[in-house]
MDTraj code that builds the backbone (N, CA, C; nanometers):
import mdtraj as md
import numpy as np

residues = "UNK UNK UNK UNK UNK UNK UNK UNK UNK UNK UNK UNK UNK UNK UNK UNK UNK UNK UNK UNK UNK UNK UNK UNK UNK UNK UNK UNK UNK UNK UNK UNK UNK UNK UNK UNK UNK UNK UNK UNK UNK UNK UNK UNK UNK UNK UNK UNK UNK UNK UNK UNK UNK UNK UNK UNK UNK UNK UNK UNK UNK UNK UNK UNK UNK UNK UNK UNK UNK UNK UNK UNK UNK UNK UNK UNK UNK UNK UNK UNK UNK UNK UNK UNK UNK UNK UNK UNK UNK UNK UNK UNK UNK UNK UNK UNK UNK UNK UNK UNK UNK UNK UNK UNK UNK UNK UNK UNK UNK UNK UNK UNK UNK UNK UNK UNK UNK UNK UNK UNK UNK UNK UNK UNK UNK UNK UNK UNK UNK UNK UNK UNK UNK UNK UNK UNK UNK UNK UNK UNK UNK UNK UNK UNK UNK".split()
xyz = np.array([
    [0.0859, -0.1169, 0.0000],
    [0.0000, 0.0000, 0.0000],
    [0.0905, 0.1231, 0.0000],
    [0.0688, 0.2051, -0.0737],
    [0.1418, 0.3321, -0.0977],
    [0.0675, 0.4854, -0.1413],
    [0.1188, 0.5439, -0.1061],
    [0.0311, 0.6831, -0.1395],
    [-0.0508, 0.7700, -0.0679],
    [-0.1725, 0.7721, -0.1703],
    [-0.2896, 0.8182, -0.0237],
    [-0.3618, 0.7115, 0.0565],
    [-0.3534, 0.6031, 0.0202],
    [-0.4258, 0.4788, 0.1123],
    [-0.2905, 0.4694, 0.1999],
    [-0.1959, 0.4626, 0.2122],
    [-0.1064, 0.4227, 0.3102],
    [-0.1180, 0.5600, 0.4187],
    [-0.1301, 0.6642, 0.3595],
    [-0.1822, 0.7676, 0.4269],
    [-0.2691, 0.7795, 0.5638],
    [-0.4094, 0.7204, 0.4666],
    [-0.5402, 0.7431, 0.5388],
    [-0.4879, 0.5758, 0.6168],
    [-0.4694, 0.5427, 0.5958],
    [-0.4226, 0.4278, 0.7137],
    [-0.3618, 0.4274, 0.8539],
    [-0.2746, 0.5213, 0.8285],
    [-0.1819, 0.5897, 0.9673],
    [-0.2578, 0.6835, 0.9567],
    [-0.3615, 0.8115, 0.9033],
    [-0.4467, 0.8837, 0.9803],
    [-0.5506, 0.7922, 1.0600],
    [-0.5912, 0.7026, 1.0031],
    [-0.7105, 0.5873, 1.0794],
    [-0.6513, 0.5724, 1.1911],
    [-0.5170, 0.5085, 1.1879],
    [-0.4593, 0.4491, 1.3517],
    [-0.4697, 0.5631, 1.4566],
    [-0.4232, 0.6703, 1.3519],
    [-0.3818, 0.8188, 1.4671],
    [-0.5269, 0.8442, 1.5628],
    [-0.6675, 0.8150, 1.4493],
    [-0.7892, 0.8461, 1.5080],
    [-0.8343, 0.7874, 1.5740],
    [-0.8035, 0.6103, 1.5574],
    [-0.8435, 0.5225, 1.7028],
    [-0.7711, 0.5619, 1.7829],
    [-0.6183, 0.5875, 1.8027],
    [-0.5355, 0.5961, 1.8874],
    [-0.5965, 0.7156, 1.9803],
    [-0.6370, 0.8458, 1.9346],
    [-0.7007, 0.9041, 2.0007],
    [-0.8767, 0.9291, 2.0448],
    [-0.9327, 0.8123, 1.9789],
    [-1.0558, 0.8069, 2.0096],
    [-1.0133, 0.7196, 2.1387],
    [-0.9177, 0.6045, 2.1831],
    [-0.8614, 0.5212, 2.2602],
    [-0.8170, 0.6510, 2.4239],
    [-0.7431, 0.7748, 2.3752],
    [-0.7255, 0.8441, 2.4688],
    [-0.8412, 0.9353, 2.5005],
    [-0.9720, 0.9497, 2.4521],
    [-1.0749, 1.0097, 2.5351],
    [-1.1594, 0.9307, 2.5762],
    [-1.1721, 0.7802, 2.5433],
    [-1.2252, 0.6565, 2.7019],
    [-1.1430, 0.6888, 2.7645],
    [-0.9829, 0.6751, 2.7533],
    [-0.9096, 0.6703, 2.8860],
    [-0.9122, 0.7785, 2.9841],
    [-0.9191, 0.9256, 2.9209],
    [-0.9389, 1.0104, 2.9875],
    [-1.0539, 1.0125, 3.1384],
    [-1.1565, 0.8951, 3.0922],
    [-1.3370, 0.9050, 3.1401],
    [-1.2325, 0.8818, 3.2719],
    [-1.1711, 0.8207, 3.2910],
    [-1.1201, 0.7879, 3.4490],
    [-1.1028, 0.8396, 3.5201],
    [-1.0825, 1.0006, 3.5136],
    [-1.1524, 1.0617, 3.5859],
    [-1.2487, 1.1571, 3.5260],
    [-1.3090, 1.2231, 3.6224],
    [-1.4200, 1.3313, 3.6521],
    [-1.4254, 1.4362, 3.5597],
    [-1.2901, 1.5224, 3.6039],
    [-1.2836, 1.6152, 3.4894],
    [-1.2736, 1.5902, 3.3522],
    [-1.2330, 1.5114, 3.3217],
    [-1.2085, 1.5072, 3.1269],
    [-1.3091, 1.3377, 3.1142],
    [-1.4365, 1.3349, 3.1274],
    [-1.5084, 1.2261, 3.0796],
    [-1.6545, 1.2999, 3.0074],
    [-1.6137, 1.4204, 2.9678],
    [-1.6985, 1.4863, 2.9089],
    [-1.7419, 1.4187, 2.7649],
    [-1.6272, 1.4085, 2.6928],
    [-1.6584, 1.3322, 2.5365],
    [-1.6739, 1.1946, 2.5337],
    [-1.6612, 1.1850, 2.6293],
    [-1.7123, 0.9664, 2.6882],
    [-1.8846, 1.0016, 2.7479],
    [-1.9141, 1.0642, 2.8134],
    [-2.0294, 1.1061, 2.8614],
    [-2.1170, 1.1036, 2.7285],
    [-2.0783, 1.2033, 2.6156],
    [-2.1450, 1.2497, 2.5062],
    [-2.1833, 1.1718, 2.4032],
    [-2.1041, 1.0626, 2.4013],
    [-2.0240, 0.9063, 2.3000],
    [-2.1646, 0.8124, 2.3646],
    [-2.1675, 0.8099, 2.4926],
    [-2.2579, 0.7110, 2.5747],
    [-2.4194, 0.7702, 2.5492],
    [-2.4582, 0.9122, 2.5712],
    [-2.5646, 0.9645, 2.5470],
    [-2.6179, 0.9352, 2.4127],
    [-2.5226, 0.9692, 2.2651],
    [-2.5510, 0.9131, 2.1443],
    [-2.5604, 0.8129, 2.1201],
    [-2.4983, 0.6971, 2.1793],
    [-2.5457, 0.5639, 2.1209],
    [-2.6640, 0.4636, 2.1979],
    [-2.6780, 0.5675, 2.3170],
    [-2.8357, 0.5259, 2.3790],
    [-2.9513, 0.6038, 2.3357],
    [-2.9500, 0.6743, 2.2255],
    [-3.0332, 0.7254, 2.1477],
    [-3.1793, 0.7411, 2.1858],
    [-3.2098, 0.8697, 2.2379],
    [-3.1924, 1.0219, 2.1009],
    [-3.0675, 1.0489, 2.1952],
    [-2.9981, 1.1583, 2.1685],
    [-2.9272, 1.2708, 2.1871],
    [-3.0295, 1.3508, 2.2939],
    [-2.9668, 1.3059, 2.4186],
    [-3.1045, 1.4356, 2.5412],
    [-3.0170, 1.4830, 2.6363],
    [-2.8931, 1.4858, 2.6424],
    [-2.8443, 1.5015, 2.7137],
    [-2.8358, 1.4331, 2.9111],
    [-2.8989, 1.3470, 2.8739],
    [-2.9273, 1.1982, 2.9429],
    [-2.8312, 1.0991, 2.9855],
    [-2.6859, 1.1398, 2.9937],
    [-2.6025, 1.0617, 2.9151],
    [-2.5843, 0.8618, 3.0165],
    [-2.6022, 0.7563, 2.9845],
    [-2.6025, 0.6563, 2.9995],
    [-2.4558, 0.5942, 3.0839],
    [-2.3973, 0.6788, 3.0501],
    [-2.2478, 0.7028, 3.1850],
    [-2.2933, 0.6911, 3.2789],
    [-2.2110, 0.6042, 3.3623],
    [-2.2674, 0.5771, 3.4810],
    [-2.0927, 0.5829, 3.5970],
    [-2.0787, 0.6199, 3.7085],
    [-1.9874, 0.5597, 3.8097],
    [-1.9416, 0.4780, 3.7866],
    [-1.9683, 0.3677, 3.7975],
    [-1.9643, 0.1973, 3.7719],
    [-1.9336, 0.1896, 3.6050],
    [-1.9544, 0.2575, 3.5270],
    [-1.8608, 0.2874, 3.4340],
    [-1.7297, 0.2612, 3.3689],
    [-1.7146, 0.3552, 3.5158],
    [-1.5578, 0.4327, 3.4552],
    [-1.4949, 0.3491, 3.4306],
    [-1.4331, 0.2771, 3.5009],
    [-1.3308, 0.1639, 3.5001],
    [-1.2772, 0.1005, 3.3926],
    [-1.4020, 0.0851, 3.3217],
    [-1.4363, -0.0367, 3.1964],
    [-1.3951, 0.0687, 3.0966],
    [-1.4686, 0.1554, 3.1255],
    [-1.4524, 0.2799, 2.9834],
    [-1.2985, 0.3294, 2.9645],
    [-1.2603, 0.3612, 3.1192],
    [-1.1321, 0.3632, 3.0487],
    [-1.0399, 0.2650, 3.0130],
    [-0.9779, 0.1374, 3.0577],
    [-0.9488, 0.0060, 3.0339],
    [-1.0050, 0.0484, 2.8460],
    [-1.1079, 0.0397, 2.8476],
    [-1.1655, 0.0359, 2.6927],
    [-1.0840, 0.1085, 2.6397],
    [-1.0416, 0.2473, 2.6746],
    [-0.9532, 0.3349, 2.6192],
    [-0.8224, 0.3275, 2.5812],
    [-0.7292, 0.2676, 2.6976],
    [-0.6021, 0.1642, 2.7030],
    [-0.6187, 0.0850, 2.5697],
    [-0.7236, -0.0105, 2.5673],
    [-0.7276, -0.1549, 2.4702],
    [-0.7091, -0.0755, 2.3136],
    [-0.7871, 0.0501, 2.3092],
    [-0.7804, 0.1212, 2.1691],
    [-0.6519, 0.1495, 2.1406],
    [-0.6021, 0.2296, 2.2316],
    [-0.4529, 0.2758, 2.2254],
    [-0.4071, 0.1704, 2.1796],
    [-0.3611, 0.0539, 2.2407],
    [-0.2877, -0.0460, 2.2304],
    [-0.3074, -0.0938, 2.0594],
    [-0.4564, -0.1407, 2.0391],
    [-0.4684, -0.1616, 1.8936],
    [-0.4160, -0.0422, 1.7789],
    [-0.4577, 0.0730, 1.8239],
    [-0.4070, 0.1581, 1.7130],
    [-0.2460, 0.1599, 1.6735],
    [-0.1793, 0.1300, 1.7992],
    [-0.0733, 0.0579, 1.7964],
    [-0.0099, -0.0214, 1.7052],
    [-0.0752, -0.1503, 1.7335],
    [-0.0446, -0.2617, 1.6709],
    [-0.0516, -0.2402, 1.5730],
    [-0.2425, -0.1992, 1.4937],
    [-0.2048, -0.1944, 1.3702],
    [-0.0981, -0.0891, 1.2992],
    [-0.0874, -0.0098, 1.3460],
    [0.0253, 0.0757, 1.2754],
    [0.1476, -0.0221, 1.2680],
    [0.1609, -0.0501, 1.3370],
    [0.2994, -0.1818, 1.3696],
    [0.3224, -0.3024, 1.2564],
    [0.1660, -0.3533, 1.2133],
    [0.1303, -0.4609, 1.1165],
    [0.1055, -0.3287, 0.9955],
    [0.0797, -0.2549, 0.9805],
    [0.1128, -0.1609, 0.8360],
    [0.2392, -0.1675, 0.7681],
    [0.2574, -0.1255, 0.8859],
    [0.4697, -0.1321, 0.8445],
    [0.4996, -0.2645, 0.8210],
    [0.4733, -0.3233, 0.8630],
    [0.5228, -0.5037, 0.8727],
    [0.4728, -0.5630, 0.7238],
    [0.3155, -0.5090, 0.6452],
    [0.2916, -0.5465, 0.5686],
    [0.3720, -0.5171, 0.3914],
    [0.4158, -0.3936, 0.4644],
    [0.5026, -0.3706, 0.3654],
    [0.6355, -0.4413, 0.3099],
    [0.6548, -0.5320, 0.3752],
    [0.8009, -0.5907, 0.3798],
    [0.7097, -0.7681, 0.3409],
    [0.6121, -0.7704, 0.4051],
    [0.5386, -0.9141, 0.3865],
    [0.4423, -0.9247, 0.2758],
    [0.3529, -0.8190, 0.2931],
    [0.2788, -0.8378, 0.2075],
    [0.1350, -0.8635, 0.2231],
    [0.0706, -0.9439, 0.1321],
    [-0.1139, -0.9531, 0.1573],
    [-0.1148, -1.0441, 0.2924],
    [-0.0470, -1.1320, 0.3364],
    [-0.0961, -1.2493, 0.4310],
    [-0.0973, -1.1047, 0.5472],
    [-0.0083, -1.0128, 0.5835],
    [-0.0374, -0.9645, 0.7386],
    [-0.1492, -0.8620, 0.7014],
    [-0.2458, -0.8514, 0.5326],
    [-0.3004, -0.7808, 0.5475],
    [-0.4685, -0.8572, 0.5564],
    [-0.3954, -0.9974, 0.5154],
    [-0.5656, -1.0889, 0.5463],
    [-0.5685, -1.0958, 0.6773],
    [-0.4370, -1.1261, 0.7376],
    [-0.4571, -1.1600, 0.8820],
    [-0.5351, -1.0254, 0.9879],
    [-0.5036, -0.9243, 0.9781],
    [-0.5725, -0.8167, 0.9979],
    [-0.7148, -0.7625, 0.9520],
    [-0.7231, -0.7466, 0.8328],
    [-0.8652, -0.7458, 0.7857],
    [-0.9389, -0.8919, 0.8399],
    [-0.9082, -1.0294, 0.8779],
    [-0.9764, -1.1268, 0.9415],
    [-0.9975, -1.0738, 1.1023],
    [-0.9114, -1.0005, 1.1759],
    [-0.9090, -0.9580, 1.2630],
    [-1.0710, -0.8434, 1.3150],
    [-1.0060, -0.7385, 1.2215],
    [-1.1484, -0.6741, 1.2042],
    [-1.2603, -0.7139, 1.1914],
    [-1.3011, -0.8116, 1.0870],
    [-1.4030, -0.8625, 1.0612],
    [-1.4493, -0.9256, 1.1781],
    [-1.3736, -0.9904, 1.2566],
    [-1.4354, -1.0769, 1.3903],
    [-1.4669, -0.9756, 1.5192],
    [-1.3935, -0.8756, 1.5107],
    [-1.4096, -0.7964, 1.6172],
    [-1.5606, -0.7151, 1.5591],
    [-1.5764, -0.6869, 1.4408],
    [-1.6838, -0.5781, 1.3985],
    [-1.8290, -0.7062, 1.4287],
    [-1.8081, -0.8154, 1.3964],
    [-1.8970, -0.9278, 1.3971],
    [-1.9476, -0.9496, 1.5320],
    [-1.8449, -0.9740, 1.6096],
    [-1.9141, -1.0215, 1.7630],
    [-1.9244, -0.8591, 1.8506],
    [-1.8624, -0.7547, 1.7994],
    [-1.8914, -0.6398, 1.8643],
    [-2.0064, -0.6017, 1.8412],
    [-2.0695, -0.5975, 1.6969],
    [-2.1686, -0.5373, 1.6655],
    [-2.2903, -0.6176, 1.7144],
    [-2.2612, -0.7730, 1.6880],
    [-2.3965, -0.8392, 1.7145],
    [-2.4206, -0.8120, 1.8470],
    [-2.3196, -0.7958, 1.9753],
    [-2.3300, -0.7669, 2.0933],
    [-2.3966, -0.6393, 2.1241],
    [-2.3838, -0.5339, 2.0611],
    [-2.4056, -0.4136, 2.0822],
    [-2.5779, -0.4233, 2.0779],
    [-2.6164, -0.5179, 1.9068],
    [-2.7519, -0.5094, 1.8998],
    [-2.8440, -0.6136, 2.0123],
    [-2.7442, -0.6700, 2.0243],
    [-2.8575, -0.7878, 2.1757],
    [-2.8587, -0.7149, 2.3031],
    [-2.7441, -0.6418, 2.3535],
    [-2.7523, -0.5295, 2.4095],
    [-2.8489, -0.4116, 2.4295],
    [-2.9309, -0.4095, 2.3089],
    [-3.0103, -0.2664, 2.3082],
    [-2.9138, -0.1906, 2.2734],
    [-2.8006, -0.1539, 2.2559],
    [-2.7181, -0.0580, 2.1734],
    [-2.7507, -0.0287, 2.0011],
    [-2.8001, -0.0479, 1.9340],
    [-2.7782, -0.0624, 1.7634],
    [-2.6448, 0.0548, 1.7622],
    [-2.7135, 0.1330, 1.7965],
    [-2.6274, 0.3030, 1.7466],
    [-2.4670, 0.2630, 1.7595],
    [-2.4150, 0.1919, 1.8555],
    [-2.2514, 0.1339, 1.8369],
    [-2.2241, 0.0408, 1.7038],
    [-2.3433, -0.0428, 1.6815],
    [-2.3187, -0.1228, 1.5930],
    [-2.3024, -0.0215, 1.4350],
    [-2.3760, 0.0766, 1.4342],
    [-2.3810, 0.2005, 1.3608],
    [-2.2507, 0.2601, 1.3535],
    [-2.1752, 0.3028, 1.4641],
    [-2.0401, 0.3383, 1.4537],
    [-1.9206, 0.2751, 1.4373],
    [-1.9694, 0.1024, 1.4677],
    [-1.8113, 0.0106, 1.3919],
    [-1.8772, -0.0192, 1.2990],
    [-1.9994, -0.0370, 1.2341],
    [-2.0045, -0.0035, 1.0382],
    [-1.9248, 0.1042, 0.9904],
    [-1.9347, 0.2238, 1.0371],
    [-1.8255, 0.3426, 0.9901],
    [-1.7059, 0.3195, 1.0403],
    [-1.6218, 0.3046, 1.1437],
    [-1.5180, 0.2115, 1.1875],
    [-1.4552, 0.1444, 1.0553],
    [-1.5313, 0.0236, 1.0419],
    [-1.4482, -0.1112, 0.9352],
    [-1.4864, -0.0303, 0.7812],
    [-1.5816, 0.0129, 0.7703],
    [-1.6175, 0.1032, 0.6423],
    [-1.4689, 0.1625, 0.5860],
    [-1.4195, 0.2424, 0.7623],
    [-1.3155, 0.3788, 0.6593],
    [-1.2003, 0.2404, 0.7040],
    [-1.1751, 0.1231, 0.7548],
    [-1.0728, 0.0168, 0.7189],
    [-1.0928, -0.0360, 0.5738],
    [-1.2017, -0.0541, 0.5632],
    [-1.1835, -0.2043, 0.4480],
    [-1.1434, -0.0775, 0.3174],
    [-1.2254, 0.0682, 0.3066],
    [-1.1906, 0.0916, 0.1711],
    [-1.0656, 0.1443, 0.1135],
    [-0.9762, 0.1751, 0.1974],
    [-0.8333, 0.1895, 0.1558],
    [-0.7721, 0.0477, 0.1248],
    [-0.8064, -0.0756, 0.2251],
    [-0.7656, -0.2182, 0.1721],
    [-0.8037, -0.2917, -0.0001],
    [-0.9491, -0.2148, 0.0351],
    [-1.0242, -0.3159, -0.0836],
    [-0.9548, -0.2563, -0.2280],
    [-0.9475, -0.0973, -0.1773],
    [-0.9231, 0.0134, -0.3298],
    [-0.7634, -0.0101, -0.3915],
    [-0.6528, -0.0511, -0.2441],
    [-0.5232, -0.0441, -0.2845],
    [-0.4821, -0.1361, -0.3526],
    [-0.6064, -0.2935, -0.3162],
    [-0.5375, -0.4456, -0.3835],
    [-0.4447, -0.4847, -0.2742],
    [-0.4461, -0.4404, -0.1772],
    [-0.3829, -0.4924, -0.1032],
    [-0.3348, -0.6505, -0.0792],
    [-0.4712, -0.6975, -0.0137],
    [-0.5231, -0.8503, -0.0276],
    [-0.5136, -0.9311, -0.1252],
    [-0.4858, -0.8830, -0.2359],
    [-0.4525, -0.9638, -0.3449],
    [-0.2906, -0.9904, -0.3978],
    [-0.1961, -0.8802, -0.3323],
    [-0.0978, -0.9059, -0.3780],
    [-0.0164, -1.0238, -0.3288],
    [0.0573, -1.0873, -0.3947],
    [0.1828, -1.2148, -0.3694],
    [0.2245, -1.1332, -0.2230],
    [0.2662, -1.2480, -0.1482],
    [0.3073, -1.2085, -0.0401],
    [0.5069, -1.2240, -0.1463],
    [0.5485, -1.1173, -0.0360],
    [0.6920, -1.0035, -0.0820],
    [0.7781, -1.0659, 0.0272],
    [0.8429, -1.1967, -0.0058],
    [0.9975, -1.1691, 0.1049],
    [1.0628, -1.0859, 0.1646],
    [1.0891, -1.0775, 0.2854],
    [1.2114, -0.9786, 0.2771],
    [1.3366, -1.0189, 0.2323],
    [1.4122, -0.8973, 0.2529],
    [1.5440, -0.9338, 0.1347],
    [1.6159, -1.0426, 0.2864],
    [1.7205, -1.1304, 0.2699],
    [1.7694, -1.2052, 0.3430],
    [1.9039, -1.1447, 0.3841],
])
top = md.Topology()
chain = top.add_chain()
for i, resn in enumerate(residues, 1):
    res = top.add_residue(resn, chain, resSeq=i)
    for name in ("N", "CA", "C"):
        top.add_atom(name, md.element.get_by_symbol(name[0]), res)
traj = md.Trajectory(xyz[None], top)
């Protein structure tokens, strides 16, 4: 992947990475304002109601950590794919797919839909830089020895 898809790829990580640091923030009081707002929208309508709770926090931020960490990785397996090739980019796009699958179906047995709504846009802005670059299709690339 090269260009503007290799681009919007490391902007993607940069945006989980920091969607990852405003759960973590929820841990405390003062800065759980945009976790508050995140929780109000996906318990739908928008009332300023927000579904944040005390008993919360904990999880939400932990949740925040786990993002960080992934935005991480995948930036880590971007770079890596470049030297390897399509297999670390099936292995990843298989990744997604299972996380968007059991996240989303969870969200909707949950009474959430509206999350399941936001990892459709999530894997949406993943898969179309993958699907558009050919990524997945190319020969996997040795590295040089």
């Amino acid at each position: 992947m090269t260009g503007f898809w290799k681009t919007w790829m490391f902007a993607w990580c940069a945006a989980t990475l920091a969607l990852g640091a405003i759960f973590a923030a929820a841990a405390f009081p003062a800065t759980d304002a945009v976790a508050r707002l995140y929780y109000d929208a996906v318990y739908w309508p928008l009332d300023g109601r927000s579904a944040f709770a005390e008993d919360l926090r904990f999880t939400v931020a932990v949740l925040g950590a786990v993002l960080i960490g992934w935005a991480i990785t995948i930036y880590g397996m971007i770079a890596a794919a470049e030297r390897v090739g399509a297999p670390v980019w099936r292995t990843l796009t298989f990744a997604m797919l299972a996380w968007f699958g059991i996240d989303s179906a969870l969200s909707v047995a949950a009474g959430v839909p509206v999350n399941a709504i936001a990892n459709t846009g999530f894997l949406v802005t993943y898969l179309l830089p993958v699907l558009a670059s050919g990524v997945l299709r190319e020969n996997a690339r040795l590295a040089a020895a």
